[in-house]
Chimera marker file (.cmm) of the C-alpha trace (Angstrom):
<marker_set name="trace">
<marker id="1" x="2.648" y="-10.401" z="-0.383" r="1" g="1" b="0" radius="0.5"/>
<marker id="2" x="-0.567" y="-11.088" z="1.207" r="1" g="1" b="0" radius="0.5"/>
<marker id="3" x="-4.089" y="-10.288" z="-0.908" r="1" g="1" b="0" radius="0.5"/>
<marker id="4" x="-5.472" y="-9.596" z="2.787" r="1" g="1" b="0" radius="0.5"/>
<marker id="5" x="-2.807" y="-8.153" z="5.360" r="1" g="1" b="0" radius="0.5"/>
<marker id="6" x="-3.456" y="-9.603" z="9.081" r="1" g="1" b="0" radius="0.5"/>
<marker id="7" x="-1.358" y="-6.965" z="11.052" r="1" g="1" b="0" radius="0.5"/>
<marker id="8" x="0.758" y="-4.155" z="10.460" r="1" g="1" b="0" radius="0.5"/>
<marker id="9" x="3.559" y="-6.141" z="9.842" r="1" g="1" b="0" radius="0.5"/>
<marker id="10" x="1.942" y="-7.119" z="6.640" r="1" g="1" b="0" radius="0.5"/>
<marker id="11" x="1.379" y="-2.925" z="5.746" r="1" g="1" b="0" radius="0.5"/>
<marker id="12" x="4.791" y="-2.229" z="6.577" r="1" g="1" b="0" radius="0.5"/>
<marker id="13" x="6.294" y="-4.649" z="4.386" r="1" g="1" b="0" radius="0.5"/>
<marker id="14" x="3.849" y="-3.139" z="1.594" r="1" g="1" b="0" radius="0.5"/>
<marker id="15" x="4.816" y="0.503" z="2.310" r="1" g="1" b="0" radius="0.5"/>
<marker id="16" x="8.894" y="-0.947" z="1.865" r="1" g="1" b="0" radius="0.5"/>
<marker id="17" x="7.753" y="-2.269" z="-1.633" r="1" g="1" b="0" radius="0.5"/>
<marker id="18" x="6.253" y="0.602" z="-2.739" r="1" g="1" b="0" radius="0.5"/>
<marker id="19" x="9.500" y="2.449" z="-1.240" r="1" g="1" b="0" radius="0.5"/>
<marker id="20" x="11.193" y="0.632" z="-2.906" r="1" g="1" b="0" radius="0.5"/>
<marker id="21" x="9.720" y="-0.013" z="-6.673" r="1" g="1" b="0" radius="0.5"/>
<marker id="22" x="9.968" y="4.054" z="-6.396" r="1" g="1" b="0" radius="0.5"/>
<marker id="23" x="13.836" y="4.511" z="-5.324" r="1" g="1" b="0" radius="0.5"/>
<marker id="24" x="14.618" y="2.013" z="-8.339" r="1" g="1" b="0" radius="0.5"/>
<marker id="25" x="12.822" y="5.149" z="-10.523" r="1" g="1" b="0" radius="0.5"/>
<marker id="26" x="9.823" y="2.590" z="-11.532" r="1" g="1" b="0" radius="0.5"/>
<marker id="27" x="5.869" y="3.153" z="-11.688" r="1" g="1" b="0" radius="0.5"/>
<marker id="28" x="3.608" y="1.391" z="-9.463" r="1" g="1" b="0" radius="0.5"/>
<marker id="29" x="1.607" y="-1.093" z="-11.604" r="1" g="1" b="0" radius="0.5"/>
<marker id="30" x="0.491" y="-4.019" z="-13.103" r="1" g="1" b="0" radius="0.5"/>
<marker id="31" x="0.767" y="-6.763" z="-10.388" r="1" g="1" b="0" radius="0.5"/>
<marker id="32" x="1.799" y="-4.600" z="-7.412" r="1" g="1" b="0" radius="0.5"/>
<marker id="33" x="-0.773" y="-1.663" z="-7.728" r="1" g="1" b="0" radius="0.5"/>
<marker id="34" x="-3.597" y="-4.923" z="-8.333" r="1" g="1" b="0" radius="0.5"/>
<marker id="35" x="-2.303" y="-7.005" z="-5.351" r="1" g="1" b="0" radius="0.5"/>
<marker id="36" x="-1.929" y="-3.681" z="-2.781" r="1" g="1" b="0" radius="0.5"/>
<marker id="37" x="-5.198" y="-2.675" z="-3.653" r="1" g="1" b="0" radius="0.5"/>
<marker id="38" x="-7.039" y="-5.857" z="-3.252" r="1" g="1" b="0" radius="0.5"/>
<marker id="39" x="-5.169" y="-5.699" z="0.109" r="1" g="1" b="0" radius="0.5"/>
<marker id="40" x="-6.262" y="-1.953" z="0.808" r="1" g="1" b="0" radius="0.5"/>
<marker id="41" x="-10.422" y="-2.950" z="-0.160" r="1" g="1" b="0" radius="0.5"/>
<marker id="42" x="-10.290" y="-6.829" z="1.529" r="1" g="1" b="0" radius="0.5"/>
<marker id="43" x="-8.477" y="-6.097" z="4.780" r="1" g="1" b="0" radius="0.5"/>
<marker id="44" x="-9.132" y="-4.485" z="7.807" r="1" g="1" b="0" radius="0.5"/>
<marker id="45" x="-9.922" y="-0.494" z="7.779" r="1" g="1" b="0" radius="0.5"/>
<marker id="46" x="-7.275" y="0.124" z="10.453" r="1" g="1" b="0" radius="0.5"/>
<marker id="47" x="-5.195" y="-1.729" z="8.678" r="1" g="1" b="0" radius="0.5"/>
<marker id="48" x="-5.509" y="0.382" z="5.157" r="1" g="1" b="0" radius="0.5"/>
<marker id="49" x="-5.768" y="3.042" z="7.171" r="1" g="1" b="0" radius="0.5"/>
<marker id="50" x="-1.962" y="2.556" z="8.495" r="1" g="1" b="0" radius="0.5"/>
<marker id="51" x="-1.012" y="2.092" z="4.576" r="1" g="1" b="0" radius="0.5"/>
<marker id="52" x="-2.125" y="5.254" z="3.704" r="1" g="1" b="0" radius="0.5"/>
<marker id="53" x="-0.949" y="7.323" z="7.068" r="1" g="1" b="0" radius="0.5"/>
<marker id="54" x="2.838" y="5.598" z="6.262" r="1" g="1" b="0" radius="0.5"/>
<marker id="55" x="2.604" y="6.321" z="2.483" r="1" g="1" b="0" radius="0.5"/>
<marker id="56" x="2.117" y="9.719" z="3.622" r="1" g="1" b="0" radius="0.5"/>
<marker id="57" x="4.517" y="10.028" z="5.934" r="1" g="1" b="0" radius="0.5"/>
<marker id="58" x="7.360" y="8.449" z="3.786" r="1" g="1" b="0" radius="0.5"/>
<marker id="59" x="5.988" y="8.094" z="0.059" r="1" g="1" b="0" radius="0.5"/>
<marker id="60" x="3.517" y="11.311" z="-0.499" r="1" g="1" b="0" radius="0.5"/>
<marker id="61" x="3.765" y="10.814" z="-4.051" r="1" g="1" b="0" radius="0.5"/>
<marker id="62" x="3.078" y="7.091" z="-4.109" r="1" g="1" b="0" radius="0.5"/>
<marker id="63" x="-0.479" y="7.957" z="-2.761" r="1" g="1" b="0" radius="0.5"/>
<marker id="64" x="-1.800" y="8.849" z="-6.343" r="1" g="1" b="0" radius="0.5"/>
<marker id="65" x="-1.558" y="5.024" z="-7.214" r="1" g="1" b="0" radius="0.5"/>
<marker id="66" x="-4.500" y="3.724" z="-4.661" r="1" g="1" b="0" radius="0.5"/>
<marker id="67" x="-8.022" y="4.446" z="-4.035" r="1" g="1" b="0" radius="0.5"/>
<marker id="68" x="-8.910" y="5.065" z="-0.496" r="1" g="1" b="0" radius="0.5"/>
<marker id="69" x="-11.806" y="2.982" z="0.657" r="1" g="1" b="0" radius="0.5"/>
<marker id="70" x="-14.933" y="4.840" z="2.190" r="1" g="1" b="0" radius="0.5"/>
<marker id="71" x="-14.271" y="4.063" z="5.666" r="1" g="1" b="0" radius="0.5"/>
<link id1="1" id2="2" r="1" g="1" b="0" radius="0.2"/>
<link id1="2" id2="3" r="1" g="1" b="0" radius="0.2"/>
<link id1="3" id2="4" r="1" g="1" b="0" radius="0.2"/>
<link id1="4" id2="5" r="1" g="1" b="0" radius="0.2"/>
<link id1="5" id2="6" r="1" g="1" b="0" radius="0.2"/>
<link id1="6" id2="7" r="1" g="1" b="0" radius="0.2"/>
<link id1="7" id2="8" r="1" g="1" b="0" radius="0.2"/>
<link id1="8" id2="9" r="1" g="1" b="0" radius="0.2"/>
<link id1="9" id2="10" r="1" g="1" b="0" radius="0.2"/>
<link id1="10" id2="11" r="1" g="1" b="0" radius="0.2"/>
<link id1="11" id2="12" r="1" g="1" b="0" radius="0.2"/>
<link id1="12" id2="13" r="1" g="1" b="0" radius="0.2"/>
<link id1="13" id2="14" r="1" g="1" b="0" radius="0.2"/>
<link id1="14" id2="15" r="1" g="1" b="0" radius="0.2"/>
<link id1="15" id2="16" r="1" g="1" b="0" radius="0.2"/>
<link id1="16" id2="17" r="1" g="1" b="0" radius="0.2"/>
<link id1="17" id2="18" r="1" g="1" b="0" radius="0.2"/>
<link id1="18" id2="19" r="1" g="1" b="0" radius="0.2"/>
<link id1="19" id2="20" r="1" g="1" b="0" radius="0.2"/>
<link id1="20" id2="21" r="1" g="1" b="0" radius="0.2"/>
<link id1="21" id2="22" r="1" g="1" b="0" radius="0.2"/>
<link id1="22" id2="23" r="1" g="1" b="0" radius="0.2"/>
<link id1="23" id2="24" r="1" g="1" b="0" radius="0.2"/>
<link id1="24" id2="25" r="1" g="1" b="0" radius="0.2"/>
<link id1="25" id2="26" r="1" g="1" b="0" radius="0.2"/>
<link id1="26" id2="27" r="1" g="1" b="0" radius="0.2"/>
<link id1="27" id2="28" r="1" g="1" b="0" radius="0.2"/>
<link id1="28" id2="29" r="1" g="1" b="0" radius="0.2"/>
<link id1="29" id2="30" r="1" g="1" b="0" radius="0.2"/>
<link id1="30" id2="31" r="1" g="1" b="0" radius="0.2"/>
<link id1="31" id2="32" r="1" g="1" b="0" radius="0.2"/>
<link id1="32" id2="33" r="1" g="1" b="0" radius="0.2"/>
<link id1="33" id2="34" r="1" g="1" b="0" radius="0.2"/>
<link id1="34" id2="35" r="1" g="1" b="0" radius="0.2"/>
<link id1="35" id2="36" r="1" g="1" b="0" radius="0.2"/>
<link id1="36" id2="37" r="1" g="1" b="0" radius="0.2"/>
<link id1="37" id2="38" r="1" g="1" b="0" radius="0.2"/>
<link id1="38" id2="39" r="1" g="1" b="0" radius="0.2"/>
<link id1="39" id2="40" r="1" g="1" b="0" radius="0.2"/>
<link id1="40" id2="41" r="1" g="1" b="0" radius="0.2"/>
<link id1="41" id2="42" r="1" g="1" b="0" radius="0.2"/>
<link id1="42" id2="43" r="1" g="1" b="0" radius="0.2"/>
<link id1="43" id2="44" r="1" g="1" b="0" radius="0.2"/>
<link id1="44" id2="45" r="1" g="1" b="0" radius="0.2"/>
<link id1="45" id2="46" r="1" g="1" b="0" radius="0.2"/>
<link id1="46" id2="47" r="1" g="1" b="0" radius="0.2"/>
<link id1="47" id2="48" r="1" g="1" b="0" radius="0.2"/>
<link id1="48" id2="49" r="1" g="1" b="0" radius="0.2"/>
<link id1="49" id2="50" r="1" g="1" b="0" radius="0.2"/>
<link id1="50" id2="51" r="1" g="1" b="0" radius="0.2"/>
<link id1="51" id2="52" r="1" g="1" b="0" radius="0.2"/>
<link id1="52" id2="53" r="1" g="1" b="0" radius="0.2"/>
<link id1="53" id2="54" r="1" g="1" b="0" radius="0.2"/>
<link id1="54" id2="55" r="1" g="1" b="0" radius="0.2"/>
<link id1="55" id2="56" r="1" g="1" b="0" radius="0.2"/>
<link id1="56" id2="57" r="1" g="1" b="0" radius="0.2"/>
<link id1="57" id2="58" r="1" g="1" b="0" radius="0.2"/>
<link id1="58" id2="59" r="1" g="1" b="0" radius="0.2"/>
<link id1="59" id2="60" r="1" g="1" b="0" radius="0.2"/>
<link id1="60" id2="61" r="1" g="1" b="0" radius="0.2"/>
<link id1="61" id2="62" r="1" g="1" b="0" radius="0.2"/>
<link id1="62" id2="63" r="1" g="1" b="0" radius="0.2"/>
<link id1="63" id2="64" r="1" g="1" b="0" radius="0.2"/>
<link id1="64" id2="65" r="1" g="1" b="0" radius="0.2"/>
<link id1="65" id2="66" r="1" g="1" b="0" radius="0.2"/>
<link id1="66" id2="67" r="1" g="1" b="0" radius="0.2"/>
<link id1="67" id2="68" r="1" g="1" b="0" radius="0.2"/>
<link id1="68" id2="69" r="1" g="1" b="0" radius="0.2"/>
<link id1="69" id2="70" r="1" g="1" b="0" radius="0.2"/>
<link id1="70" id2="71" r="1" g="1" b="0" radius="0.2"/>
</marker_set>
């Protein structure tokens, strides 16, 4: 996983680990909540944007995890 995502290819493929670290009944830490946030704070703000409107709209509860930038 990208430290800087280029498109929304990169989000989406975020927003399925995060899906997924959840549905195996695990927190989100440690590497993953590092590595997503760098990603969030280095990348594009349409791009975090998109992270947090799909964490929304699939993982609500995931959204606890990361700090929204100041856009």
């Amino acid at each position: 996983m990208p430290y800087r995502w280029n498109n929304r290819q990169d989000v989406d493929e975020a927003v399925v680990a995060v899906m997924n670290t959840l549905d195996r009944g695990q927190e989100i830490h440690g590497w993953l909540m590092h590595t997503l946030q760098q990603a969030i704070n280095d990348s594009e703000p349409q791009l975090a944007e998109h992270f947090f409107t799909e964490l929304e709209r699939h993982r609500p509860e995931a959204l606890r995890y990361f700090r929204k930038p100041e856009f």
